[in-house]
N, C-alpha and C positions, 0 to 999 in steps of 0.2 A: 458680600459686595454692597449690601442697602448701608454698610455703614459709612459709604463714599460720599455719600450723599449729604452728610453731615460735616466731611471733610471740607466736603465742598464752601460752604460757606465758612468754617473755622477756622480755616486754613490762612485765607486774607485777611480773617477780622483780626485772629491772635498777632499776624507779624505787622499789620496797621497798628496795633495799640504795642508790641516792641518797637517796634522803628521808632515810636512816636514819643516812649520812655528813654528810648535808647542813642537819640538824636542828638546829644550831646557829646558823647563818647566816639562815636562811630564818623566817620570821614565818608564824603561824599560817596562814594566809589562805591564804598561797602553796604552803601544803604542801597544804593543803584542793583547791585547783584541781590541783595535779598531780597527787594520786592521782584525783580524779572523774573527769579526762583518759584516763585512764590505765586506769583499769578501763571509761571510755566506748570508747577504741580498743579495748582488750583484745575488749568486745564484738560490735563492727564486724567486726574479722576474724572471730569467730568466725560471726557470720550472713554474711557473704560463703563462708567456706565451708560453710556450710549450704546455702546456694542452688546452690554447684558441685557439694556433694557429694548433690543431689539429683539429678543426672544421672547418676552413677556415683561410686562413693567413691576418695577420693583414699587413695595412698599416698606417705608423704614419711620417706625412708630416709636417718637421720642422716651426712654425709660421705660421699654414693655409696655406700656398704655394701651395696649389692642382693645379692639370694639370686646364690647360684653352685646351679646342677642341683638346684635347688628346697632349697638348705636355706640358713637364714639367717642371716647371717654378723652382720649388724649390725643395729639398733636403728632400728626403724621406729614413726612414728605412723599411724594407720590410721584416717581420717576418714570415717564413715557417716552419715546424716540423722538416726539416735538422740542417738548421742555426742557431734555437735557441736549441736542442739539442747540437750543438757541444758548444755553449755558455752555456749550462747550466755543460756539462760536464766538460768543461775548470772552470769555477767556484768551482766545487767541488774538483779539485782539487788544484786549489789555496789554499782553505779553507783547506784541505788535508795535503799542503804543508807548508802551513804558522804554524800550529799546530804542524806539526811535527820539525819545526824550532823553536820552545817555547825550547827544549833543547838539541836541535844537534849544534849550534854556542854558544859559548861563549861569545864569544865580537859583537854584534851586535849590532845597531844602529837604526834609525826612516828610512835613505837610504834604507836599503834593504830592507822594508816593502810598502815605498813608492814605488817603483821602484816595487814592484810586485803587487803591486794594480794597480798601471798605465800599466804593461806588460795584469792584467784583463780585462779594461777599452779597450784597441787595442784591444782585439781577438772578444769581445762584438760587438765591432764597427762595425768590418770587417764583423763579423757574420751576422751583420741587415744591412749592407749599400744595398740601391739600387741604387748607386751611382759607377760608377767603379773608378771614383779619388778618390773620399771619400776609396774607400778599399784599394787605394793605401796610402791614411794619413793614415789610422788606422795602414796596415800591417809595415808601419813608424814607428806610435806610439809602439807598441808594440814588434818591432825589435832592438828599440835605447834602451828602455830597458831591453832587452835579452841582449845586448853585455854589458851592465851596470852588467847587475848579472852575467854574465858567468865571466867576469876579477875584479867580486868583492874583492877575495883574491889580491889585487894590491902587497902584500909584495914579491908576487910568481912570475916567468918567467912563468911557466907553462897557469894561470890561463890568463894572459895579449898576451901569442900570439896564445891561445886559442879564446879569444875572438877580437884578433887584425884580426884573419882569419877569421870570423864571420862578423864580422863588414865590410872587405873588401868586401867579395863576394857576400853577402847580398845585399850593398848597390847598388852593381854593378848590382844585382837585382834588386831592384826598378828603377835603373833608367833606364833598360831593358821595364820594367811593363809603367814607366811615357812614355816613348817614342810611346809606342805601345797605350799607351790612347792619348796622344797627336794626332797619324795618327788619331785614327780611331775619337775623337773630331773636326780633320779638315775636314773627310769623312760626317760625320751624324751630326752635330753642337748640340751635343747631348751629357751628360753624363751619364744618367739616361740610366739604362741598360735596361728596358725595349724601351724605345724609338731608345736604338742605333740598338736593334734586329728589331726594325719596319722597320730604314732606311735602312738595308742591308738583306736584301729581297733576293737580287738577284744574279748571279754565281758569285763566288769571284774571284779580280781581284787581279795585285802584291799587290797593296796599302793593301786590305785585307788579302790577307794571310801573307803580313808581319807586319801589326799588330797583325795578331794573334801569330806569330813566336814568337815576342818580347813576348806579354800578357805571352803565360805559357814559357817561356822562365824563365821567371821572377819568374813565381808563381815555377817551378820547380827546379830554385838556393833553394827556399824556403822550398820545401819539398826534397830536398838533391835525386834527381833523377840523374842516371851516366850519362853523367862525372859532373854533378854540384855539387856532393854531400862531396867534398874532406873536406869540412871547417869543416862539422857535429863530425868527428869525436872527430878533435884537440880540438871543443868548450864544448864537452859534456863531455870527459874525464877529462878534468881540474875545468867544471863549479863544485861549491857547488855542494853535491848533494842534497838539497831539489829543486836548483833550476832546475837540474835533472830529475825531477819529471814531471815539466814543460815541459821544452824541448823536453822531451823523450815523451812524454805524449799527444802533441797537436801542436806543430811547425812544423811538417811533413804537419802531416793532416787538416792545415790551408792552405799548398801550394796546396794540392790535392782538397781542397773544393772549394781553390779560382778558380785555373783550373776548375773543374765542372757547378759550378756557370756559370764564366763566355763563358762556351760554351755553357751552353743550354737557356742562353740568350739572350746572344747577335750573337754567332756565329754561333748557328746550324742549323737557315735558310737557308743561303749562302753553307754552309758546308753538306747538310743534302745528296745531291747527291754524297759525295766520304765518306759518313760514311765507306764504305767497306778499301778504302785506311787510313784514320786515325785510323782507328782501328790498321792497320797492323804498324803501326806509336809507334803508343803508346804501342803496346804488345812488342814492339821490345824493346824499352826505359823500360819496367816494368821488364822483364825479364832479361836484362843485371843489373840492379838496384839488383834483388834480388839474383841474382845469383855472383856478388861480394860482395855483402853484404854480405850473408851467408860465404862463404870464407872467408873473412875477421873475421867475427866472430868468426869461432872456430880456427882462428891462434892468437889470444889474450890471456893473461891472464891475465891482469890487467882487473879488473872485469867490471869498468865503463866504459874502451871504449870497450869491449866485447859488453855492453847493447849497445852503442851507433851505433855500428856497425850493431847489429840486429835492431835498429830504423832504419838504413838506408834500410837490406830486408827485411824488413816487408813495409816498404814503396812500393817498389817493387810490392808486392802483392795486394797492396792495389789498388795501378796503373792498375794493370789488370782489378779487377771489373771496376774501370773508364773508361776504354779502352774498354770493351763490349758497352759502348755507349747505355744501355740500363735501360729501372727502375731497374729491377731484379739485374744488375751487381752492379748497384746505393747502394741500399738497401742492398747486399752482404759485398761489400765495410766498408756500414757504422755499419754496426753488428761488424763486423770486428776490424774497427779501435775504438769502443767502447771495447769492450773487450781485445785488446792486449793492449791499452790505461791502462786500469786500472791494466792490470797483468804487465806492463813494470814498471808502480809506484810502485806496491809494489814490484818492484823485486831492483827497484832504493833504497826505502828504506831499503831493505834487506842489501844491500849494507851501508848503509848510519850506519847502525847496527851494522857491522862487522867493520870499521873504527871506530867508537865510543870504542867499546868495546876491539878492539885488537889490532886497529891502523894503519890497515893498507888496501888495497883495492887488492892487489895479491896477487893471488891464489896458488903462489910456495910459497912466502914469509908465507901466513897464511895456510900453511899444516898441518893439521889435530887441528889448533887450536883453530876450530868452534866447538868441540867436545863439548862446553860446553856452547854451544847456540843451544840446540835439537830443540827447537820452532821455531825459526829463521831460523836453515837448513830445517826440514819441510815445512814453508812456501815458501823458497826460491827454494826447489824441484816443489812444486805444480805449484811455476810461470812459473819454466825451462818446465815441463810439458804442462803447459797453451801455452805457445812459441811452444811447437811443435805440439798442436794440436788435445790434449787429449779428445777426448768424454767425458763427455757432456759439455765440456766447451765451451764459448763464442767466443772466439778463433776458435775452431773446428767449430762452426752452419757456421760463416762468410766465413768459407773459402770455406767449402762443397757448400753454396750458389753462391759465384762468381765459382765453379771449374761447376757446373753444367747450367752453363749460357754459360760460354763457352765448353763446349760440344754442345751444345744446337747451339751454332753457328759455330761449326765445330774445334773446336778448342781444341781436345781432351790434347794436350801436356802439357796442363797447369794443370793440375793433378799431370803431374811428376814436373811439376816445384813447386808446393807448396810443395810437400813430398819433394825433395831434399832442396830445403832452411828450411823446417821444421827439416827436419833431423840434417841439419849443425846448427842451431842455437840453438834447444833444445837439441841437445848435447853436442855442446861446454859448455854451463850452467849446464849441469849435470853432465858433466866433472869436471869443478869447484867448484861444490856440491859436491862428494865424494870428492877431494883434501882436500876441506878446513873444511868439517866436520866431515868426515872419518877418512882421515890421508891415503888417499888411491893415489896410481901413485908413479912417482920414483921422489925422491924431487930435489931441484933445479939445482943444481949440475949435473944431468942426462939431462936436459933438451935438446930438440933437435932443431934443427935449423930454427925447422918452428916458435917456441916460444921464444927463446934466445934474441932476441931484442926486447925491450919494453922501453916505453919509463919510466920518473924516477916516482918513487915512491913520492906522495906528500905527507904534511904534514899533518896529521889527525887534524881536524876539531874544536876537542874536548879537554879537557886537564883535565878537574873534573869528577865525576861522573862516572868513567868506572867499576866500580865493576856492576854493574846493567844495566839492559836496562829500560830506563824511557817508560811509560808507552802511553806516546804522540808522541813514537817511533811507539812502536809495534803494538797499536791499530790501527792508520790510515790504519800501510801494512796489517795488518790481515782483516781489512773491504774491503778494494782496494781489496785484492786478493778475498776472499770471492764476492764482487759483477763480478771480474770477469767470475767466474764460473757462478754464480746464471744465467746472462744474460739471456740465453734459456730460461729462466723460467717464467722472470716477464709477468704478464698478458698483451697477446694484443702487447708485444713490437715487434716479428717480424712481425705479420699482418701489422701494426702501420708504420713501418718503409718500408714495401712494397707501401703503399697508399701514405706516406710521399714522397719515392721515384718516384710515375707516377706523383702526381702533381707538384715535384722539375723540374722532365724535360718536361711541359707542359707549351713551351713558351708562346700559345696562353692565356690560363687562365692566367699565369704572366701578361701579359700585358693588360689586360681587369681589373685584380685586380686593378694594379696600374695607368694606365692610363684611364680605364675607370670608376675605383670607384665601380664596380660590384665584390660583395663578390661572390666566387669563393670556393664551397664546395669541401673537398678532395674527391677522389675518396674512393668507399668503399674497405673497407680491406679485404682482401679476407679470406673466412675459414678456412682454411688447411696452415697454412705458415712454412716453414721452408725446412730444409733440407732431403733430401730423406735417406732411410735407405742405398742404396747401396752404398753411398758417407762414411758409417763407414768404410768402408776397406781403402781407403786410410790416414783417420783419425789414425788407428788404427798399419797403415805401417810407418807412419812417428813417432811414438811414440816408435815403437819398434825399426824403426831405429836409433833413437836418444838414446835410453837407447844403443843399440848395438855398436854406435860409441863413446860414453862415453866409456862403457866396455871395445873396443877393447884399447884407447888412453891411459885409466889408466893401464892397464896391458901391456900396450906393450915392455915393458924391459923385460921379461920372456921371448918374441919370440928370437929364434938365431937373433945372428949378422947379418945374410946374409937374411934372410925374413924381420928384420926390415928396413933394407939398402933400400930393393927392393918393399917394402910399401908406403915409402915416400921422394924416389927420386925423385919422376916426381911429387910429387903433393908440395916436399919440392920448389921445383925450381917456382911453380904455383908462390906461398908463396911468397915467395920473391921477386919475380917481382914486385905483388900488391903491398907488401909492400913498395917497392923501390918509387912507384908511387906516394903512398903518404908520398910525403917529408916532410910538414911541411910546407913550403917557398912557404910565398904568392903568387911570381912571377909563381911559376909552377901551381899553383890553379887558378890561373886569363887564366894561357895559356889555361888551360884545359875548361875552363869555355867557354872561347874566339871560342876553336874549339866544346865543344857542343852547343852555339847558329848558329854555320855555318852549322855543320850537320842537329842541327833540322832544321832551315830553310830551307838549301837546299832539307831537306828529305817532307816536307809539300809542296814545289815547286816540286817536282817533285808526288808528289800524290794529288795537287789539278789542275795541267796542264791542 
């Protein structure tokens, strides 16, 4: 079975580099069916070892290369219930997205099939490396081609300094990530991350806590955490959106997995006596994340960087479970980022449905001309809903899960911190939902100053076929949204994901697995998993806030002059500041990037002192 694992990443790289040979010969059709193949098997393997590595995690050590007297000689993948869940999840939505690309482009090519098999192939990687340079090729591999699909429209400005911003501050990420593997390889002569957790044992000193500054330095350009996250938005709002789907969907929470990863294996020895101060670290960093995210959000109406801005607070969120430093918050986290995962693709499709069909992606622009896609705004409600956190959705279990882990550690504010980013982002979206399938709010012309700049409207995607929505449209978002909900439900998943969770941060078992060869059974799942009933009330606060703040924003030209004046002066002026902030122009994204690795470091120097 450990040889799936291998599969896993081969599988897309070998028919990316056929399709890419082979491009010439082959007719659209038939490149179409080999890559959906291809990232379907790619998938397959990955949930067959899910279900093996739910018994014990597998290790699969490239050419025999096993440790000699516990040190490791060669390059192993290291398969856990985390890792290869988020590999198997990232799979299905390849498969997801490649399907719904059969007739959302037009002019397509072997390029952007290959190029998203090979972006499969890196998240695979990363997923199984036990390697910490190896996660830094993978997160390579599968970065170079993300900024390949986000500026794949080349005829466009939009889509090329979209991904020109991507590509900068990304890159300036990894080499953030190489430098901090580079220290901590000259510290423990070690890559192998169970080995490098062996070597550093003991209180951390500069050399370690500024390799670790760099390490999520790095991973947090990645998961677009404030101030690193300035690129995300330019790159999501102009990419395709199938590729969208992607993005929105697992390039977050590859930065957040890698961070994870790598501190409860290598770094939570040394680190384990100031867990109290990096907690306060990271709560600080998740909260300012979700708390401009969310802002940002509902001052959008261009509907793709609206989602894109909510991938940035829901990051946020996500970050906190992380930041509890605990299985529970682990296991919260990844409930979490499964489900808004799958409600943010079908909300991306939604999206992708309403440019096909009317051409256009703003929500003043398309006022009230969704009126005749009833199935399409229903779905696209239920997501906006999903986003804020609606009982019994998957959405709502994950967050109830992290909100009550921190209570559980004293840390009751983070309650109101989910209901207000749940509020702003599920109603910015349902804002949008009544505009564009209602014909409801005061149309563009009225528009007020928190929304009046936006950047240009692109060129819709499509050119044939718009009397109709094709059928390889609708079915993927209606499944995606559909399992979003379902989540709570499937048998054993959040037990599964708690057990998953104590043996992900159980460096001692990691390192007995991998370096001594001793299979390492998960912990038992416990009975009772899931979220408490009193955690419904703020579920059920942020839903009604969100419908209440849609409500109030579409009706608000009814209020006098002088209450609407005095509604949204001080929160107009928030507005535009943020907005001002993000410019667009690389040089102020690099500045910003520049002063949060000074902050985080200087803020880990003064809480590992």
């Amino acid at each position: 079975m450990e040889d799936l694992a291998a599969l896993g990443v081969a599988i897309p790289l070998v028919t990316a580099a056929l399709l890419s040979g082979a491009a010439v010969f082959l007719p659209r059709r038939a490149i179409e069916i080999v890559s959906i193949a291809a990232a379907a098997v790619t998938s397959a393997c990955c949930l067959l070892l899910l279900m093996d590595a739910s018994e014990s995690p597998l290790v699969y050590w490239f050419g025999g290369w096993v440790p000699r007297d516990g040190v490791a000689v060669g390059i192993a993948f290291v398969v856990d219930p985390m890792g290869a869940a988020l590999a198997a999840f990232s799979g299905v939505l390849v498969t997801a997205a490649l399907l719904y690309s059969w007739r959302f482009f037009d002019a397509v090519g072997a390029l952007y099939h290959s190029l998203m098999l090979v972006f499969l192939s890196g998240i695979v990687g990363m997923c199984f490396s036990g390697d910490l340079f190896n996660i830094f090729v993978f997160l390579g591999v599968l970065s170079v081609a993300a900024f390949a699909l986000t500026g794949y429209k080349i005829e466009e400005a939009g889509p090329l300094q979209g991904a020109m911003n991507f590509a900068l501050t990304n890159s300036i990420g990894a080499f953030l990530l190489l430098w901090g593997v580079a220290l901590l390889y000259g510290r423990t002569g070690a890559l192998n991350l169970a080995q490098m957790g062996e070597s550093l044992s003991d209180r951390p000193d500069a050399l370690v806590v500024s390799a670790f500054a760099l390490v999520v330095a790095g991973f947090f350009i990645n998961a677009a955490v404030v101030p690193f996250h300035f690129w995300l938005a330019d790159a999501y709002a102009t990419a395709p959106l199938p590729v969208c789907i992607l993005l929105g969907g697992v390039v977050s929470e590859l930065g957040l997995y890698g961070t994870a990863r790598v501190y409860w294996t290598v770094f939570e020895g040394p680190l384990s006596s100031f867990a109290g101060e990096l907690r306060t670290v990271l709560l600080i960093a998740a909260a300012a994340t979700a708390m401009v995210g969310a802002v940002m959000t509902f001052a959008q109406h261009h509907l793709q960087r609206m989602l894109a801005f909510s991938v940035i607070a829901h990051a946020g969120l996500f970050l906190v479970g992380l930041a509890a430093l605990t299985p529970a918050g682990l296991s919260g986290a990844a409930v979490y980022m499964l489900a808004d995962g799958l409600a943010k693709a079908s909300l991306f499709m939604c999206v992708g449905i309403l440019q096909h069909r009317l051409g256009g992606v703003d929500e003043y622009h398309l006022r009230g001309s969704g009126r005749r896609l009833p199935a399409t705004g229903l779905l696209f409600v239920l997501g906006a809903l999903a986003l804020a956190g609606l009982p019994p959705f998957g959405t709502y279990v994950g967050k109830a899960l992290i909100e009550e882990e921190a209570k559980l550690l004293g840390f009751a504010w983070v309650t109101s911190l989910f209901v207000f980013t749940s509020v702003l982002t599920g109603g910015a979206l349902l804002r949008a939902a009544g505009r564009v399938f209602v014909g409801w709010g005061p149309p563009v012309e009225h528009a007020d100053v928190v929304t009046e700049r936006e950047g240009e409207e692109q060129e819709a995607e499509t050119v044939a076929g718009r009397e109709r929505t094709p059928a390889v449209m609708f079915v993927p978002a209606l499944l995606l949204g559909a399992a979003a909900f379902a989540v709570p439900f499937v048998p054993g998943l959040l037990a599964g994901s708690e057990a998953a969770a104590e043996a992900f941060t159980d460096r001692a078992a990691y390192v007995e697995e991998v370096l001594g060869g001793e299979s390492q059974p998960l912990p038992e799942a416990p009975a009772h998993a899931g979220p408490k009933s009193e955690e419904l009330l703020p579920g059920f606060l942020s839903v009604i806030g969100a419908l209440g703040l849609a409500a109030f924003t579409l009706g608000r030209n009814r209020l006098p002059d002088r209450w609407r004046r005095a509604t949204w002066s001080s929160v107009g002026r928030v507005v535009v500041g943020l907005r001002n902030l993000h410019s667009g122009h690389p040089g102020d994204y690099v500045a910003w990037l520049t002063l949060g690795v000074a902050l985080l470091g200087g803020a880990f120097g003064v809480a590992f002192r």
